[in-house]
PLY file of the C-alpha trace (Angstrom):
ply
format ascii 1.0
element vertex 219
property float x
property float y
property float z
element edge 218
property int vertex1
property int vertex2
end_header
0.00 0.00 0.00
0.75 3.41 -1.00
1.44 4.34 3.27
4.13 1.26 3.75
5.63 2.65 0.91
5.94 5.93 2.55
7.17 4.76 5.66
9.71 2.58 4.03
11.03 5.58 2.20
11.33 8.05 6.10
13.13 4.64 7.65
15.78 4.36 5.18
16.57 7.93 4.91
19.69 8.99 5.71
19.74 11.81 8.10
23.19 13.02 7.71
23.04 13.05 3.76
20.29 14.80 4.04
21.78 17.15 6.24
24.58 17.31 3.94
22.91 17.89 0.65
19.63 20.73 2.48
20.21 24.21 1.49
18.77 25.06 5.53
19.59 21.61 7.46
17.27 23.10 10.41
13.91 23.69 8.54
14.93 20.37 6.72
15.75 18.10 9.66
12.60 19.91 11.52
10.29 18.78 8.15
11.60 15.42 8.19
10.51 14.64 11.91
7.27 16.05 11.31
6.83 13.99 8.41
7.83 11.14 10.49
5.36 11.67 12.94
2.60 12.69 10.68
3.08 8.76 8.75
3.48 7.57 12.55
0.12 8.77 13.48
-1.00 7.53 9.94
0.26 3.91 10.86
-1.09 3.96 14.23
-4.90 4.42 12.72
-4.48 1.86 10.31
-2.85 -0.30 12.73
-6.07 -0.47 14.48
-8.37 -0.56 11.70
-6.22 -3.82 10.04
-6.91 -5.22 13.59
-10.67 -4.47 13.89
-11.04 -6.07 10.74
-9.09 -9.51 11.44
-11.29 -9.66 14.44
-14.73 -9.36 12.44
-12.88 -11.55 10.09
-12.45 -14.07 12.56
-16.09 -13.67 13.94
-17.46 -14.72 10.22
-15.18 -17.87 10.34
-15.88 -18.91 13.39
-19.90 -18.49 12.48
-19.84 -20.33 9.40
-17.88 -23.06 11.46
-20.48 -23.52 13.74
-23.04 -23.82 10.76
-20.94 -26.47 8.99
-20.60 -28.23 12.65
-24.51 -27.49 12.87
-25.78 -28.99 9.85
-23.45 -32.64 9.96
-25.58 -33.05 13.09
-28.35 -32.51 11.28
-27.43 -35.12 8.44
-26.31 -37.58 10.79
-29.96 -37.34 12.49
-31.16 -37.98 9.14
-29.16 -40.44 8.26
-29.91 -42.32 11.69
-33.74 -41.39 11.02
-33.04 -43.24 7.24
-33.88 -39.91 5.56
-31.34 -39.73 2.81
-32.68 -36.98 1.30
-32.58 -34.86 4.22
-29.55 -35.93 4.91
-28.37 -34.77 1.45
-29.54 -31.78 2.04
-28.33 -30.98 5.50
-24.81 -32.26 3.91
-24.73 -29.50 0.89
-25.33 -27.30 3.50
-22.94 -27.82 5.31
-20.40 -27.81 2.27
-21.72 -24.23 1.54
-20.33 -23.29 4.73
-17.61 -25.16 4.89
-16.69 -23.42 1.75
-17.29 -20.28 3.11
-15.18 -20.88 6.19
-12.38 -21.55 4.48
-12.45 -18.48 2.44
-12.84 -16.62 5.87
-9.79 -18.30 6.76
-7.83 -17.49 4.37
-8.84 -14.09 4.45
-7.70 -14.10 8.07
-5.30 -15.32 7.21
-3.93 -12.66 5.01
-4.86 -9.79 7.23
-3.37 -11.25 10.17
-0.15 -11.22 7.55
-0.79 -6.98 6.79
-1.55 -6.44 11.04
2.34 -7.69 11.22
3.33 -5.72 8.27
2.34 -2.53 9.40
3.22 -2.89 13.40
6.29 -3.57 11.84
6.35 -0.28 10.11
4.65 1.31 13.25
7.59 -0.14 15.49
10.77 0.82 12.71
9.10 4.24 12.12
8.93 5.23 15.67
12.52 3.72 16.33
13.58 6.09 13.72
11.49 9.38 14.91
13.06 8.20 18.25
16.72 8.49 16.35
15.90 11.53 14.36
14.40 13.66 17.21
17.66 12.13 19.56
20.49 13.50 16.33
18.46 16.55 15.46
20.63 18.70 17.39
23.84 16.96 17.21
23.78 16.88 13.22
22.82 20.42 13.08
25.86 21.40 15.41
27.89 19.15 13.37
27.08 20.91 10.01
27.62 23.99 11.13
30.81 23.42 12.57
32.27 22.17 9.42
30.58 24.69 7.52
32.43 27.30 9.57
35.44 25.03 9.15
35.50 25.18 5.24
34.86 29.16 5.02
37.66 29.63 7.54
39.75 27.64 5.80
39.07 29.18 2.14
39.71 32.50 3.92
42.97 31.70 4.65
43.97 30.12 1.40
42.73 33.64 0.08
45.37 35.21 1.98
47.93 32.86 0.80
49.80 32.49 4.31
50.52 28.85 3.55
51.86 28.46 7.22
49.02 29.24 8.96
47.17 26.99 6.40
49.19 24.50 7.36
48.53 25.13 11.28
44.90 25.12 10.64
45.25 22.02 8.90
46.20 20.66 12.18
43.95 22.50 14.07
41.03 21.01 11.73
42.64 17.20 11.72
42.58 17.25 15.44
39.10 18.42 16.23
38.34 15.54 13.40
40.37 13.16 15.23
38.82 14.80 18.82
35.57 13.88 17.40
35.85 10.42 16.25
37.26 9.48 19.14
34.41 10.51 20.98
32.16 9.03 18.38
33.87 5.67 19.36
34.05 6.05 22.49
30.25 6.47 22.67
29.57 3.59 20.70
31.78 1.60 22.83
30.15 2.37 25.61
26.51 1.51 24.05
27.91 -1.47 22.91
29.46 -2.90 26.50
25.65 -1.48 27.70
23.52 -3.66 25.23
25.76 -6.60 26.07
25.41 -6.64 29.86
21.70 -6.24 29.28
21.78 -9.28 26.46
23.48 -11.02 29.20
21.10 -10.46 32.17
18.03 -11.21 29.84
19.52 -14.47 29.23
20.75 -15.21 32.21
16.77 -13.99 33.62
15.35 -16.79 31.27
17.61 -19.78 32.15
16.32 -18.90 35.63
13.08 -18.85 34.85
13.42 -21.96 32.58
14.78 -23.85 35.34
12.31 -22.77 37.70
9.74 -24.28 35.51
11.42 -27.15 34.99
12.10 -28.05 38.94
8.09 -27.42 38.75
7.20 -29.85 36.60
9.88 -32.59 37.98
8.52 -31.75 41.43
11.85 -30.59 42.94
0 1
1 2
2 3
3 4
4 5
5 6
6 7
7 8
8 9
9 10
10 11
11 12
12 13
13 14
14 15
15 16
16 17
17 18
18 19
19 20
20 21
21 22
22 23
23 24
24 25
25 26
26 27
27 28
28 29
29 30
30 31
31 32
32 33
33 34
34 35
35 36
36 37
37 38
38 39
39 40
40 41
41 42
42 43
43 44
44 45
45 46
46 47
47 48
48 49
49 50
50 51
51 52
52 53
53 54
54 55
55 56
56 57
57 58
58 59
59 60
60 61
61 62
62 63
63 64
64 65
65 66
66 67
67 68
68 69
69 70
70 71
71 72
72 73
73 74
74 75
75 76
76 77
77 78
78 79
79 80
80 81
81 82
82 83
83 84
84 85
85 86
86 87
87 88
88 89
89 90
90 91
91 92
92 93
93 94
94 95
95 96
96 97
97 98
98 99
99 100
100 101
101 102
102 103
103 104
104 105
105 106
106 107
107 108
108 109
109 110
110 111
111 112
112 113
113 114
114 115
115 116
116 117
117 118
118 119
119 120
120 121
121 122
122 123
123 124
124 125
125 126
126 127
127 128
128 129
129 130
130 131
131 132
132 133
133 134
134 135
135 136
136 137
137 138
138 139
139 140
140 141
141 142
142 143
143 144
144 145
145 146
146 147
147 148
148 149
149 150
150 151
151 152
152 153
153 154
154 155
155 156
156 157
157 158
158 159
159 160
160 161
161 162
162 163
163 164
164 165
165 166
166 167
167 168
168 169
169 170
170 171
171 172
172 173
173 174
174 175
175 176
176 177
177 178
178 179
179 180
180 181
181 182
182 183
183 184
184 185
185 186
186 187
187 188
188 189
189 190
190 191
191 192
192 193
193 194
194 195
195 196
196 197
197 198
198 199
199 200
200 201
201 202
202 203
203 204
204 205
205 206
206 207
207 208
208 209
209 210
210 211
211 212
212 213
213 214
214 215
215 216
216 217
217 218
């Protein structure tokens, strides 16, 4: 559908290209987010309409179940009463909803399919609102520091003074290197963070599988 596709298009953007290539990164990052969480709210709705309808779905399947069930009672009665022509008849009824069960079924089946679909899209577009909102002001900073880096830099190879070039070379090599060490040092740090939790959740559900298991054996 024509909203997944939109969604699918604000997840894999690339917030720092965009930043990159926007003539005003601030109105432009500021556009994107409210984009984000205008197809968020978008999502949401039709998150609970695709639901609503697998549950009325559902309802017609499980009626026309109880009809088949309903009507091979009756043709067995008939059949025990030696009425074969009721019992004929009780029988294509109950083939007519048989048939039509299945089709509910299947129908269920397919919109329990788009329900996972779009909470998926739900869950991936809010992760990245989550992630755009969190880098708004970071990238912005970041632009704007190497846009004042390059003009400062083309006004001094303007004035030719090919030493201080040089030193602001250095100068801008060392605030790069300054911040990717940060950069790694932060991701590092998330890194050691998600893998203590990874390891507590695990080590949470051998507990609990144990427990259960000393439950069944009694122990």
């Amino acid at each position: 559908m024509a909203l997944l596709e939109r969604v699918s298009t604000l997840i894999r953007a690339n917030l720092n290209d965009l930043i990159d290539k926007a003539e005003e990164p601030e109105k432009m990052i500021k556009q994107v987010i409210l984009d984000m969480h205008n197809q968020l709210l978008q999502v949401k709705t039709q998150v609970a309409i695709a639901i609503a309808d697998q549950h009325l779905l559902e309802k017609k399947q499980k009626e026309n179940e109880e009809r088949q069930a309903a009507w091979t009672r009756r043709a067995e009665l008939a059949v025990d009463k030696k009425d074969d022509d009721l019992a004929r008849a009780a029988l294509e009824r109950a083939m007519s909803y048989k048939e039509l069960g299945e089709s509910f079924a299947q129908q269920v089946a397919d919109q329990k399919l788009q329900v996972e679909n779009l909470k998926s899209a739900l869950s991936k577009l809010d992760q990245k609102l989550s992630e755009a909102k969190t880098k708004a002001d970071l990238l912005i900073a970041q632009h704007r520091r190497s846009r004042a880096v390059g003009k400062a830099a083309d006004a001094h190879a303007e004035v030719g003074d090919g030493q201080k070039g040089a030193a602001f070379d250095r100068l801008k090599r060392k605030v790069a290197h300054s911040e990717a060490t940060s950069h790694a040092k932060t991701e590092l740090l998330t890194d050691n963070i998600e893998d203590r939790l990874a390891a507590l959740e695990k080590q949470e559900r051998i507990e609990q599988l144990l427990a259960q298991l000393k439950a069944q054996r009694g122990a």
